[in-house]
C-alpha positions in Angstrom: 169.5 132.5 32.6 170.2 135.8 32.0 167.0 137.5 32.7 167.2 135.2 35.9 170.2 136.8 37.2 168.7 140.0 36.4 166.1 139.7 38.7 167.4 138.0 41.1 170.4 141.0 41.7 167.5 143.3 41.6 165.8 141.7 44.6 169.1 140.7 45.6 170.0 144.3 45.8 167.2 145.7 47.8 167.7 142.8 50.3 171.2 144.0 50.9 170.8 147.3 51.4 168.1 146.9 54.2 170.1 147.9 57.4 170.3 145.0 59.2 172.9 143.1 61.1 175.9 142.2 58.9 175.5 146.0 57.7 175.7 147.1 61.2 178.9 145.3 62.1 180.5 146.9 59.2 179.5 150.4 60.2 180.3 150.0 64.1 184.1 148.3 63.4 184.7 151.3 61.0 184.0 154.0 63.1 185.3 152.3 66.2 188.5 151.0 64.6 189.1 152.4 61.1 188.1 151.7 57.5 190.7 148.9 56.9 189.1 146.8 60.0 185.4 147.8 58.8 187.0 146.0 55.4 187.9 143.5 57.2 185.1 142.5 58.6 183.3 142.6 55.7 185.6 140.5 54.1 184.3 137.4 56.9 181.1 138.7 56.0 181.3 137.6 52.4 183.2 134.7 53.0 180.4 133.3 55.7 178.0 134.2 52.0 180.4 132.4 50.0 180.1 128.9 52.7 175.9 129.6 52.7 176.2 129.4 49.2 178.0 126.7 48.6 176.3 124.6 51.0 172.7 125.8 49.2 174.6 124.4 45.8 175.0 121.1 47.5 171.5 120.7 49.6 173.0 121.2 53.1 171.2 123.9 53.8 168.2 121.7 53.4 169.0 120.0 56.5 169.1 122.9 58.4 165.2 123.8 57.4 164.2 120.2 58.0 165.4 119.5 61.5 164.8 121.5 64.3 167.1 120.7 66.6 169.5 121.8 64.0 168.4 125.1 63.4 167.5 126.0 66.9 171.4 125.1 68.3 172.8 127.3 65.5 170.3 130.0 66.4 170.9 129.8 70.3 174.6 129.8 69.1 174.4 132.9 66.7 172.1 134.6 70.0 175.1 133.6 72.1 177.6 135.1 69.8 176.0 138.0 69.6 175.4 138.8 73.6 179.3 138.2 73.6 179.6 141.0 71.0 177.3 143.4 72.5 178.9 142.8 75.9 182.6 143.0 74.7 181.6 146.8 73.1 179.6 147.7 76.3 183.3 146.5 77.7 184.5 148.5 75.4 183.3 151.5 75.5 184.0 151.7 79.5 187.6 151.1 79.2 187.8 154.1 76.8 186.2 156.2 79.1 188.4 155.1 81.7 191.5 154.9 79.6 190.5 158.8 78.0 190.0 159.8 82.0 193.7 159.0 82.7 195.6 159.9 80.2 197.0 159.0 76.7 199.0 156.0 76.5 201.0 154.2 74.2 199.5 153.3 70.5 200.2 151.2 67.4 201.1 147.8 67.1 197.5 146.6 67.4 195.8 147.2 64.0 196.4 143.5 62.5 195.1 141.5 65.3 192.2 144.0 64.9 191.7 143.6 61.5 191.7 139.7 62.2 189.8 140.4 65.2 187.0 142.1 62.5 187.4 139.6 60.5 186.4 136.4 62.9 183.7 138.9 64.1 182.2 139.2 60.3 182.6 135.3 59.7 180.9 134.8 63.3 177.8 136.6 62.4 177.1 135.2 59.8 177.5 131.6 59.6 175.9 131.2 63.2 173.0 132.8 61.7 170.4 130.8 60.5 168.7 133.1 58.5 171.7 133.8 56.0 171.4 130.0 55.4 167.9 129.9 54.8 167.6 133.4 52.8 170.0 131.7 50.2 168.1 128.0 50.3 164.3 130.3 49.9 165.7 133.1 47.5 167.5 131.0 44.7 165.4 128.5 44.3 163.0 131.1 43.0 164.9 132.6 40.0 166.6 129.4 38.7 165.1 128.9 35.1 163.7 125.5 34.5 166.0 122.8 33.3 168.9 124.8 34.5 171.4 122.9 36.5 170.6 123.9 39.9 174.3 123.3 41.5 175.4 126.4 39.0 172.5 128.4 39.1 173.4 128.7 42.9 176.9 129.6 42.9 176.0 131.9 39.9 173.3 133.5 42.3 175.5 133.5 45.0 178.5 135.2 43.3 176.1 138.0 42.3 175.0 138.4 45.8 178.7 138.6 47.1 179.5 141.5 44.6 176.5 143.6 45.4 177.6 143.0 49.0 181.8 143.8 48.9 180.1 147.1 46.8 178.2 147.6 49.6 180.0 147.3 52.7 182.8 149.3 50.5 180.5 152.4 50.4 179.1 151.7 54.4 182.9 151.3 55.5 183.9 154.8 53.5 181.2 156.7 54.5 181.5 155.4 58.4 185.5 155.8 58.8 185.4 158.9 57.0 182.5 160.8 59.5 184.4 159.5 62.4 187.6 160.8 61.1 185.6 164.2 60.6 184.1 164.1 64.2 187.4 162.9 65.9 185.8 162.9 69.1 186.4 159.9 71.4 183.1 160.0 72.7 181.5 159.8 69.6 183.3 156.4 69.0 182.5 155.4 73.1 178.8 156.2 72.0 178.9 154.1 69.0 180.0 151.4 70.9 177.2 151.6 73.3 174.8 151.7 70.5 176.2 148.5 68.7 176.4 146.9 72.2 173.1 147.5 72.9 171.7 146.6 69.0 173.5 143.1 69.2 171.7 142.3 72.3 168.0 143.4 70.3 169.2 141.0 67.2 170.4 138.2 69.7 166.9 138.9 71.2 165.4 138.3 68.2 166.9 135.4 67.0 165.9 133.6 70.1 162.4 134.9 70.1 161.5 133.3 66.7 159.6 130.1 67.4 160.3 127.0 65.2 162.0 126.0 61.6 162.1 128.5 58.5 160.7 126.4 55.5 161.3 127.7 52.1 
């Protein structure tokens, strides 16, 4: 079991740190809103993982490979989502420009509902994705030893994943907050928003582009 886990955080590891979208949430709500809201929404991140694994521990995620209709309403869902989230930073991004144009105005009092607001956005992402679901029911399965009880092997697998994650998105969220508080240029936080904006539309295009079930 040992050299199982092993493994499978090695591959695990590599997995994780391929920029994709989870990664890119993280690094767009900490420079746009801080490194405690970048936390936070890596936080839903992991706790989206934690429900994928779970549910690969009990064979639901099984269901989601073997009917179609299932998988294709949670990926026109996780599209959907995501054309919301690119829209509301396009939004954004607009209303800072305007809002910069006239003026300062009042601040504070806004940084929990934000971190909450980072938070929904993290566990959003992620469980309306398909392919977190099926990444955890095609990856596991491969590094359990034989005879092992499969339900632990999973949460075992799963809890290494979550770690190598909350260690990642803990260096992303530093590293982001920390270059925008070094820039502290509004625009470079409007621009930012217009690239995530833009990004969430190409991964909600993607999602809807792919054509049929994911089978382990």
């Amino acid at each position: 079991m040992l050299t199982s886990a092993l493994a499978f955080a090695g591959v695990a590891a590599l997995i994780n740190v391929t920029p994709g979208l989870d990664t890119l949430l993280v690094l767009r709500t900490s420079v746009s809103h801080g490194r405690n809201a970048g936390l936070a929404a890596s936080l839903g991140i992991l706790t989206g993982c934690l429900v994928w694994g779970f549910a690969t521990a009990v064979g639901l995620t099984a269901l989601l490979t073997a009917s179609r209709v299932a998988y294709d309403t949670l990926r026109v869902a996780g599209a959907a989502y995501l054309v919301w989230l690119g829209a509301s930073a396009l939004w954004r991004s607009r209303r800072a420009a305007e809002a910069e144009a006239a003026g300062p105005g009042p601040v504070g009092g806004s940084a929990p509902r934000g971190r909450w607001a980072a938070f929904r956005a993290g566990v959003g992402t992620n469980l309306l994705n398909p392919k977190a679901g099926v990444f955890y029911m095609s990856l596991i399965p491969q590094f359990t030893p034989d005879g092992a009880s499969v339900f632990t092997a999973t949460l075992v697998f799963t809890a290494i994943d979550i770690v190598e994650l909350a260690l990642w998105y803990w260096v992303v969220s530093g590293a982001a907050s920390a270059l925008s508080e070094r820039i502290r240029r509004p625009a470079f936080r409007r621009r930012m928003e217009q690239v995530s904006g833009v990004a969430f539309f190409g991964f909600a295009a993607n999602l809807l582009a792919e054509d049929g079930r994911k089978t382990a």
